[in-house]
Z-matrix of the N, CA and C atoms (Angstrom, degrees):
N
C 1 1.441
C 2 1.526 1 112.02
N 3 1.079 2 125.28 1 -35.46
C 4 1.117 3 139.55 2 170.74
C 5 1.580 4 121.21 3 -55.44
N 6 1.283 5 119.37 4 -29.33
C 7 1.228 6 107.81 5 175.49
C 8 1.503 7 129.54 6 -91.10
N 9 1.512 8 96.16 7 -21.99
C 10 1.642 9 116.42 8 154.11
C 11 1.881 10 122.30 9 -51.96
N 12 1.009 11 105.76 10 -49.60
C 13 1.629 12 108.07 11 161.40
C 14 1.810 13 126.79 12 -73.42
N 15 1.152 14 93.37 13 -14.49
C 16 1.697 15 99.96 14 165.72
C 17 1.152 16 108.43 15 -100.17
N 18 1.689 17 144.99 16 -24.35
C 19 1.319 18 135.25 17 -146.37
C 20 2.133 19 82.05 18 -118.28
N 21 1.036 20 107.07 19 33.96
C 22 1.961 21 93.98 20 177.25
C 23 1.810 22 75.74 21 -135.01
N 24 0.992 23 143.21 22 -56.81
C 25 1.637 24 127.35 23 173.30
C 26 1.678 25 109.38 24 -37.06
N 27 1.232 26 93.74 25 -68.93
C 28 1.537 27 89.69 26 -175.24
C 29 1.536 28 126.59 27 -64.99
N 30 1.447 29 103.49 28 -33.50
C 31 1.508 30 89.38 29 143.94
C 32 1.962 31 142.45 30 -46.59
N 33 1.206 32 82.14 31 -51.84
C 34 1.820 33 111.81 32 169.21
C 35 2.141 34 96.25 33 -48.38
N 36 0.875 35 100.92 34 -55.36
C 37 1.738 36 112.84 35 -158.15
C 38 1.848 37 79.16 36 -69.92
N 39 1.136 38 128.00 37 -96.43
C 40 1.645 39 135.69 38 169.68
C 41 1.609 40 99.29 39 14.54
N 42 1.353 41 85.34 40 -88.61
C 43 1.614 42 109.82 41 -174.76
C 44 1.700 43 124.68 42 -38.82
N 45 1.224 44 117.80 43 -30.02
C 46 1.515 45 130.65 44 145.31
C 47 1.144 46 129.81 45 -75.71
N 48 1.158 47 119.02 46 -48.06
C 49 1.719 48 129.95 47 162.39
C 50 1.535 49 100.51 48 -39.20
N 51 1.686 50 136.80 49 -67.69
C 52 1.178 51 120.17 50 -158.59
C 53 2.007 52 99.69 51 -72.58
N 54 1.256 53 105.75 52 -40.70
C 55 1.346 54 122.19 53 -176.35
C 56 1.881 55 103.02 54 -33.70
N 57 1.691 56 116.01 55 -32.36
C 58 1.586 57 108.10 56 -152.04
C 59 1.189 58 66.41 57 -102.80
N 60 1.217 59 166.57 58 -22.98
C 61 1.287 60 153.29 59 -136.71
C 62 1.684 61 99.76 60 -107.40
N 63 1.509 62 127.33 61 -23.84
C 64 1.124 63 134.51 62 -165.91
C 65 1.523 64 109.44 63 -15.31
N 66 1.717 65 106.34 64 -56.47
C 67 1.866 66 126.18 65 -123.42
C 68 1.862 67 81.84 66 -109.99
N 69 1.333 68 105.00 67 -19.73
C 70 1.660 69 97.36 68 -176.63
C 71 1.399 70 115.87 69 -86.72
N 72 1.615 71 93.79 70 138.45
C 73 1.772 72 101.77 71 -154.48
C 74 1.766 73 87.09 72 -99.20
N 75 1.615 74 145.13 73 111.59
C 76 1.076 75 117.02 74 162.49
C 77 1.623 76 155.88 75 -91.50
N 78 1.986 77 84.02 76 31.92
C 79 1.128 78 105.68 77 -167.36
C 80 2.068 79 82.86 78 -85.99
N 81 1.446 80 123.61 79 -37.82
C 82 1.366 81 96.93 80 -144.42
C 83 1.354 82 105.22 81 -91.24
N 84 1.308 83 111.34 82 -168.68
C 85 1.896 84 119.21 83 -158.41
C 86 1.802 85 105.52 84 -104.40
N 87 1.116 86 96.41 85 -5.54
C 88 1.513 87 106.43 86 -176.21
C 89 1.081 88 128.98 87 -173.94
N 90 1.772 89 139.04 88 -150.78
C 91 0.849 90 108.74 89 179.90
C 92 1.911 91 110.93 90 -99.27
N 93 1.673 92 121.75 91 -179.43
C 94 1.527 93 111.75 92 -164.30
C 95 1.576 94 124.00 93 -67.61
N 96 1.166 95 81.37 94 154.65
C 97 2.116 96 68.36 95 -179.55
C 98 1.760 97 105.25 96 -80.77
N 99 1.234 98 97.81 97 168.32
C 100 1.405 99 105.15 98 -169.60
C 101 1.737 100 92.36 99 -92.30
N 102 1.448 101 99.23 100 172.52
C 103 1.407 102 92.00 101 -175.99
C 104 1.503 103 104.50 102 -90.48
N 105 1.227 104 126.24 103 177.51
C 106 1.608 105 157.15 104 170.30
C 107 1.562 106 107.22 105 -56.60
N 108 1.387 107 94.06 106 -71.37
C 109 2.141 108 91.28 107 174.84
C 110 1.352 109 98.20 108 -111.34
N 111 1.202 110 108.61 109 174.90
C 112 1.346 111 149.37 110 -163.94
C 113 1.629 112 118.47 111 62.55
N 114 1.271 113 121.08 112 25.67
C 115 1.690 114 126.88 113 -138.32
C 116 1.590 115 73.47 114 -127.07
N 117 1.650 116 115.04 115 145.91
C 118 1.141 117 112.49 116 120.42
C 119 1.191 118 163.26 117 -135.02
N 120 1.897 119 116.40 118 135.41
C 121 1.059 120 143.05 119 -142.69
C 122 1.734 121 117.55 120 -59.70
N 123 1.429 122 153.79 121 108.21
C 124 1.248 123 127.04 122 -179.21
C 125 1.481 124 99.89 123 -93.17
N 126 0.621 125 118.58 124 175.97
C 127 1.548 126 142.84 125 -178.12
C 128 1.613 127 117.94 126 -100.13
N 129 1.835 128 113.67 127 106.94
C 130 1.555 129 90.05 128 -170.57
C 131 1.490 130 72.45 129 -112.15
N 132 1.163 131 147.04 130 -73.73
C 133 1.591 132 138.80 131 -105.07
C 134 2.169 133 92.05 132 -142.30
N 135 0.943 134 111.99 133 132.03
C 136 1.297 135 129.41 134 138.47
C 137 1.141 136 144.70 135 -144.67
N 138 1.603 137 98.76 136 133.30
C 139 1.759 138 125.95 137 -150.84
C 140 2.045 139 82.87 138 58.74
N 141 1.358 140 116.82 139 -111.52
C 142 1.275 141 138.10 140 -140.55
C 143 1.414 142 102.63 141 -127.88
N 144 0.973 143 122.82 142 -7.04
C 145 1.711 144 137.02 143 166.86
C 146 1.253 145 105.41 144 -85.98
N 147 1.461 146 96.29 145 126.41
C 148 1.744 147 121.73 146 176.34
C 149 1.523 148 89.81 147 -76.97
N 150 1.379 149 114.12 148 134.31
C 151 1.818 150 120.54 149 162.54
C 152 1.646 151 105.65 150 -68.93
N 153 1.489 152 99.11 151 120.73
C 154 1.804 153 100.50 152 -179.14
C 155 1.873 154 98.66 153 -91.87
N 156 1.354 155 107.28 154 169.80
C 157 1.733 156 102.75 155 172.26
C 158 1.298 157 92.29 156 -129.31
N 159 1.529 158 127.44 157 171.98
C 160 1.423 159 133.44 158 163.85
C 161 1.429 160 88.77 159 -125.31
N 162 1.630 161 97.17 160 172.50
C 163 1.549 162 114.56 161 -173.87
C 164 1.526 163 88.17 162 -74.71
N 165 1.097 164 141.07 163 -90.87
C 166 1.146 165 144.21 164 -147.18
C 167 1.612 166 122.11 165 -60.90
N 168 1.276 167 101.72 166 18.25
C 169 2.096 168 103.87 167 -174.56
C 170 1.651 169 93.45 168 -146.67
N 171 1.504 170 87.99 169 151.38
C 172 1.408 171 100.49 170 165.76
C 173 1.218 172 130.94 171 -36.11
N 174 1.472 173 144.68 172 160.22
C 175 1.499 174 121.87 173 135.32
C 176 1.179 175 134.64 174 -82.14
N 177 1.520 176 134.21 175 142.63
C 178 0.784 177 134.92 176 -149.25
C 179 1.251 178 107.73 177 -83.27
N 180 1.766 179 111.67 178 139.51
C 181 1.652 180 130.30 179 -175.76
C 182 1.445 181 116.87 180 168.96
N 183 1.571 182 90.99 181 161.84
C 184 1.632 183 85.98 182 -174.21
C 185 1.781 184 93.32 183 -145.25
N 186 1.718 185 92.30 184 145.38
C 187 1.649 186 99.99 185 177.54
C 188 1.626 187 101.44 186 -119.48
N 189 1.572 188 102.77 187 119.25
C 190 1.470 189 100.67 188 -178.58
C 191 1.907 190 116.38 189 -79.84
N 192 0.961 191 122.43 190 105.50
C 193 1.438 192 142.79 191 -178.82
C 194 1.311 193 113.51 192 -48.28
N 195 1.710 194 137.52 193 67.38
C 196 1.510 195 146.82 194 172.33
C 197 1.727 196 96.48 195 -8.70
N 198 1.620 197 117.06 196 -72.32
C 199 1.304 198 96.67 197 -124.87
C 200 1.648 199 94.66 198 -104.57
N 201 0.874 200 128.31 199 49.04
C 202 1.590 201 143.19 200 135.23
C 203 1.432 202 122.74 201 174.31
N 204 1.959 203 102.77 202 49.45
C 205 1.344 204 121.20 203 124.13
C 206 1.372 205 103.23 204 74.48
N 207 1.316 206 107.83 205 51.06
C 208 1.740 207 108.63 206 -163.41
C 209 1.587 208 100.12 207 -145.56
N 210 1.750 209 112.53 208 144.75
C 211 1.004 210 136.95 209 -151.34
C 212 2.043 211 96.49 210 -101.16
N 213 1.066 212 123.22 211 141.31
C 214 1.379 213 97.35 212 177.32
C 215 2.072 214 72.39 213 -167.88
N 216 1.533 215 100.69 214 139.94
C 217 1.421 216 107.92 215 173.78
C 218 1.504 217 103.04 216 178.93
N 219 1.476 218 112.11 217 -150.47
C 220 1.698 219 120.85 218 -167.10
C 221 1.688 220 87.28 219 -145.16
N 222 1.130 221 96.98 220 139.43
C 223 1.784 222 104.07 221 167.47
C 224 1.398 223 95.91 222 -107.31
N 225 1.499 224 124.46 223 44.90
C 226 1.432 225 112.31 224 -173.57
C 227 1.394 226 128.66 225 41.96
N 228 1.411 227 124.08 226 3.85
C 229 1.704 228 121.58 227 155.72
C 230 1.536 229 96.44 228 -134.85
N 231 0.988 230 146.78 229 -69.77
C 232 1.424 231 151.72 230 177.33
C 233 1.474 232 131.42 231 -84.82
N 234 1.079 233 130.70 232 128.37
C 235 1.724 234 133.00 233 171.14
C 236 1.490 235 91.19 234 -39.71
N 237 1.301 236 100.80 235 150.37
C 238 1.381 237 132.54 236 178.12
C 239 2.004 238 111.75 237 -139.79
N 240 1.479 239 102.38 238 121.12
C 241 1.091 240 106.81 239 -172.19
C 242 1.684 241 95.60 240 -131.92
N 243 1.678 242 114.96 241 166.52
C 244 1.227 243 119.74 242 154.31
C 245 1.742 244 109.71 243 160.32
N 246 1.561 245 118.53 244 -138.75
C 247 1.165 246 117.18 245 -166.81
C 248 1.727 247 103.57 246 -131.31
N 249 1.221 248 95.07 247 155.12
C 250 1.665 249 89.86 248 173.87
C 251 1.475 250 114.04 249 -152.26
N 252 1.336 251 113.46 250 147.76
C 253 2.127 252 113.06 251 -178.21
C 254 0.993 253 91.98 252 -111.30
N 255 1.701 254 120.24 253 126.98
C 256 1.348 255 135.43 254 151.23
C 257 1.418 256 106.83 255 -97.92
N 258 1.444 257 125.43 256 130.17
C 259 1.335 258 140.04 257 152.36
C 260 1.225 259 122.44 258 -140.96
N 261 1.258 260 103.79 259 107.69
C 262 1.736 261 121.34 260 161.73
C 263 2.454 262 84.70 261 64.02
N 264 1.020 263 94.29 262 -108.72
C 265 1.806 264 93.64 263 -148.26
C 266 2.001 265 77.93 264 -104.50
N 267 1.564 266 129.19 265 14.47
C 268 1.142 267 110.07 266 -166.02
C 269 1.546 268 96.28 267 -102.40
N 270 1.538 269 115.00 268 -170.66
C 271 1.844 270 98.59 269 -176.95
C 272 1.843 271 74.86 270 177.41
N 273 1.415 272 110.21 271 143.74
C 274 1.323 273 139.85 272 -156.06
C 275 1.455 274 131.93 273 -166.20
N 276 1.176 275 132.61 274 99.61
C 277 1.601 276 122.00 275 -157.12
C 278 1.879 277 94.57 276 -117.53
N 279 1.305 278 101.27 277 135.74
C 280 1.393 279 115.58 278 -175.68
C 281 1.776 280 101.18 279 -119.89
N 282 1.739 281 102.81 280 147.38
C 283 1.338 282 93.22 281 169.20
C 284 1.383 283 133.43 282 41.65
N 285 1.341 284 112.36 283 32.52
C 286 1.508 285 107.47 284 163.38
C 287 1.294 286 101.12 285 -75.75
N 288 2.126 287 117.20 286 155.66
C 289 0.958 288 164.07 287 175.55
C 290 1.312 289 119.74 288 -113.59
N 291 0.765 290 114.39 289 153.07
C 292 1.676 291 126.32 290 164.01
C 293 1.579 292 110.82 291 -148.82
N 294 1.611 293 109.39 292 145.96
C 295 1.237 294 129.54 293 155.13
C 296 1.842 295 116.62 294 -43.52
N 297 1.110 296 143.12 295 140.96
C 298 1.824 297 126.96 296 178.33
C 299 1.630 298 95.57 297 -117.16
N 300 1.202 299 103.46 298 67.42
C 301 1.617 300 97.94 299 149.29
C 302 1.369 301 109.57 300 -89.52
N 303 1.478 302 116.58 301 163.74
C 304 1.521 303 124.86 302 154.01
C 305 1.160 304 130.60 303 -89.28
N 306 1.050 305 121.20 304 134.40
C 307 1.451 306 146.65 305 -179.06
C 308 1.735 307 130.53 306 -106.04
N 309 1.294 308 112.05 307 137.49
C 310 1.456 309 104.30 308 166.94
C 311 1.759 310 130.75 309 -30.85
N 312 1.379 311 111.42 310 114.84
C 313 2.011 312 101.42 311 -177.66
C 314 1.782 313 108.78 312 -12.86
N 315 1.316 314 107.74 313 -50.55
C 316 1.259 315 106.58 314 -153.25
C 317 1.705 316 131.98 315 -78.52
N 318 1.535 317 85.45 316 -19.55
C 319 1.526 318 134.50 317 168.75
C 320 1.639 319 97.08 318 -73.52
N 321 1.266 320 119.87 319 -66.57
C 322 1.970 321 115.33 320 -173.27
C 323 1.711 322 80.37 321 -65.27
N 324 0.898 323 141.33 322 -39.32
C 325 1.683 324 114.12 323 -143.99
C 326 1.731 325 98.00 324 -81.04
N 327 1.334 326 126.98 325 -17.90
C 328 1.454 327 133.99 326 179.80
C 329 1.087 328 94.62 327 -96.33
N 330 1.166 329 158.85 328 -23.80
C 331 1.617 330 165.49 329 136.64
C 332 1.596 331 89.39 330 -13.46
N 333 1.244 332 95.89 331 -92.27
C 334 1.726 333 116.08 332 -155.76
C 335 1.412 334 117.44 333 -56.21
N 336 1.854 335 108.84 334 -28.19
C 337 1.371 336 109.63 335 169.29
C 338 1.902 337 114.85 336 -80.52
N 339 1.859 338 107.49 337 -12.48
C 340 1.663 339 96.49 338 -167.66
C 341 1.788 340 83.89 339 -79.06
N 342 1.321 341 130.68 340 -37.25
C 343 1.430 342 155.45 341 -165.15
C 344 1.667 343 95.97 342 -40.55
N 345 1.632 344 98.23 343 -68.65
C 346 1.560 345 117.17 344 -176.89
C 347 1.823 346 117.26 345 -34.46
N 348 2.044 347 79.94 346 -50.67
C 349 1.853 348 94.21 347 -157.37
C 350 1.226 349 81.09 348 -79.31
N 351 1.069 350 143.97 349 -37.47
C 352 2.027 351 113.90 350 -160.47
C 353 1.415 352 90.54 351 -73.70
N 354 1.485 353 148.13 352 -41.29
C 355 1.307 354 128.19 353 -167.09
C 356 1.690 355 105.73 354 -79.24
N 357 1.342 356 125.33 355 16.97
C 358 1.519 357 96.21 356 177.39
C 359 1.702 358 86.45 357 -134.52
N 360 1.154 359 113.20 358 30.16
C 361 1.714 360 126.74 359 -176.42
C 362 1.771 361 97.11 360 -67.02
N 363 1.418 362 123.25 361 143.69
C 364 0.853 363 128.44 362 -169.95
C 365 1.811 364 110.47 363 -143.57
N 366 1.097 365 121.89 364 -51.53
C 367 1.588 366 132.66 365 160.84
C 368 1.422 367 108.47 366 -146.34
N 369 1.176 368 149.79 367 177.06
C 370 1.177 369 166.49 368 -28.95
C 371 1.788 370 129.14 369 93.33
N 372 1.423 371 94.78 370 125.94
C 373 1.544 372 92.04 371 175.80
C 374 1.645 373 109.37 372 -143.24
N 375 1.514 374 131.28 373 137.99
C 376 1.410 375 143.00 374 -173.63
C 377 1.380 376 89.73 375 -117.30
N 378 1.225 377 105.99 376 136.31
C 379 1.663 378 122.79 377 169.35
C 380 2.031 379 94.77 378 -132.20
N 381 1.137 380 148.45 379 94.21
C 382 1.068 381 141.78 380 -165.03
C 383 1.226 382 136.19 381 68.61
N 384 1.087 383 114.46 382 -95.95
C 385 1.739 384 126.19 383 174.28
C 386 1.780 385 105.66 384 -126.17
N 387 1.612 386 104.24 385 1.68
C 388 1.567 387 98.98 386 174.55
C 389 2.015 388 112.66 387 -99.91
N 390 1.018 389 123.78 388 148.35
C 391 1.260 390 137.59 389 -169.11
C 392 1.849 391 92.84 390 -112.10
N 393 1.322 392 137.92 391 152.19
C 394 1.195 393 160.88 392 124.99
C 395 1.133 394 129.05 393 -93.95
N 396 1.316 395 127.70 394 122.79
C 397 2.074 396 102.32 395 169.77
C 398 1.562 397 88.22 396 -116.65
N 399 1.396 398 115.28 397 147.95
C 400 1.251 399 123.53 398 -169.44
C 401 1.546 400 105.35 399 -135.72
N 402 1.360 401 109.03 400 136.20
C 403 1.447 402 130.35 401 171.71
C 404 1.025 403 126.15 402 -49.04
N 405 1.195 404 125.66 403 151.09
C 406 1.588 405 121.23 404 166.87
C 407 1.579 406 121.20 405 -54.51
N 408 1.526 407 125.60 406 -7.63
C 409 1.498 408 118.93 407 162.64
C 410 1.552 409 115.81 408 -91.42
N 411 1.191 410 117.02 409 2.51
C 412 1.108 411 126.98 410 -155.81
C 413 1.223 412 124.75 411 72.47
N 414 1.572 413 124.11 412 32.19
C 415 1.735 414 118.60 413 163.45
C 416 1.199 415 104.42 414 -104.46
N 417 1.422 416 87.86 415 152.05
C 418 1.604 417 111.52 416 -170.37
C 419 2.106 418 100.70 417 -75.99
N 420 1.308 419 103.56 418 105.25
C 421 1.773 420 103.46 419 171.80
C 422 1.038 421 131.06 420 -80.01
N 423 1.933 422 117.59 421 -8.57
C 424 1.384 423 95.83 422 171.46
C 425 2.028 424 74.92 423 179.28
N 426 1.831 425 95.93 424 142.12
C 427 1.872 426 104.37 425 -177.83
C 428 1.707 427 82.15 426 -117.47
N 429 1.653 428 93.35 427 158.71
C 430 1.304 429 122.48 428 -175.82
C 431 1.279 430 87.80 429 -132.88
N 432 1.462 431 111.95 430 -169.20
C 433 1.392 432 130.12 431 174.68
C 434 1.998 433 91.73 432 -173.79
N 435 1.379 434 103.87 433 141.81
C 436 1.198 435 116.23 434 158.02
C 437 1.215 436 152.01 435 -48.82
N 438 1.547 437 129.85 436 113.90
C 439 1.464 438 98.86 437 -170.37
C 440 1.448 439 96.34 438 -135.86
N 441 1.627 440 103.83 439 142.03
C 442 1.469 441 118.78 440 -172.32
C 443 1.542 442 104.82 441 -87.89
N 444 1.162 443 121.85 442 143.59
C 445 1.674 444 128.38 443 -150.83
C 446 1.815 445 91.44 444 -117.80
N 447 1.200 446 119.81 445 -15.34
C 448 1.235 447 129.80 446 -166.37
C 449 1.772 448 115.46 447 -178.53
C-alpha cells in the first residue's frame, strides 16, 4: 500500500518537472535570438564607431516592419524611414529618407556612417539579443542589440 501513496507524488513531481521544461530547447547554447523584424534594434557600433546620443534626439535605431516591409528608425539626429528585402540570410534597404535637421559634427558623422552601412548591407546575423548587418566581404558594418519597449 505504501508504494501507491508514494508513486502518485512522484508522479505529481515528474509531471511538472517535464511540464517547466516545455519551452527549453536543449539543443541551443543560450538563450534565443530575437528575431530580424519586428524587434527594436538600438544602435551600438558602426564599422568601429561607438554610437554617441545627445540629450535632445533620439537614439539611434531602426525596427524593420514584417508586414509591409518598411524601414522606420533614428539615425540619432533625424527620423529615418524607407524600404527593405529580407530573403532567407539576404538583407537590402531601398529608399531610405531622412528628416534634415542639424546635428552636432559628431552626431552627422554617425549619421552618415549608419546612412553608408545600411546601403552596402548585404545579410545579417542575430546571435541572441545582438543584430550584425554584414557586407558583401563579410565585415560586420554596424551591431545593434535589442531593446524591449515593454
Amino acid at each position: 500500500m505504501m508504494t501507491h501513496k508514494l508513486s502518485l507524488p512522484v508522479l505529481l513531481l515528474s509531471a511538472m518537472t517535464l511540464a517547466g521544461c516545455a519551452g527549453f530547447d536543449a539543443t541551443s547554447n543560450g538563450p534565443m535570438d530575437e528575431p530580424l523584424e519586428n524587434t527594436y534594434w538600438k544602435l551600438e557600433k558602426v564599422g568601429d564607431r561607438e554610437a554617441v546620443a545627445i540629450d535632445e534626439a533620439r537614439e539611434a535605431h531602426l525596427v524593420l516592419h514584417a508586414e509591409d516591409s518598411r524601414l522606420a528608425g533614428s539615425t540619432g539626429c533625424n527620423r529615418m524611414m524607407g524600404q527593405f528585402e529580407h530573403k532567407g540570410d539576404r538583407l537590402s534597404f531601398d529608399q531610405v529618407a531622412t528628416t534634415m535637421m542639424a546635428c552636432p559634427g559628431e552626431v552627422m558623422e554617425l549619421e552618415r556612417a549608419f546612412l553608408e552601412a545600411l546601403d552596402s548591407v548585404e545579410t545579417w546575423q542575430v546571435k541572441g539579443d545582438s543584430l550584425a548587418l554584414i557586407g558583401a566581404e563579410g565585415e560586420a558594418l554596424a551591431h545593434f542589440e535589442a531593446v524591449h519597449l515593454y
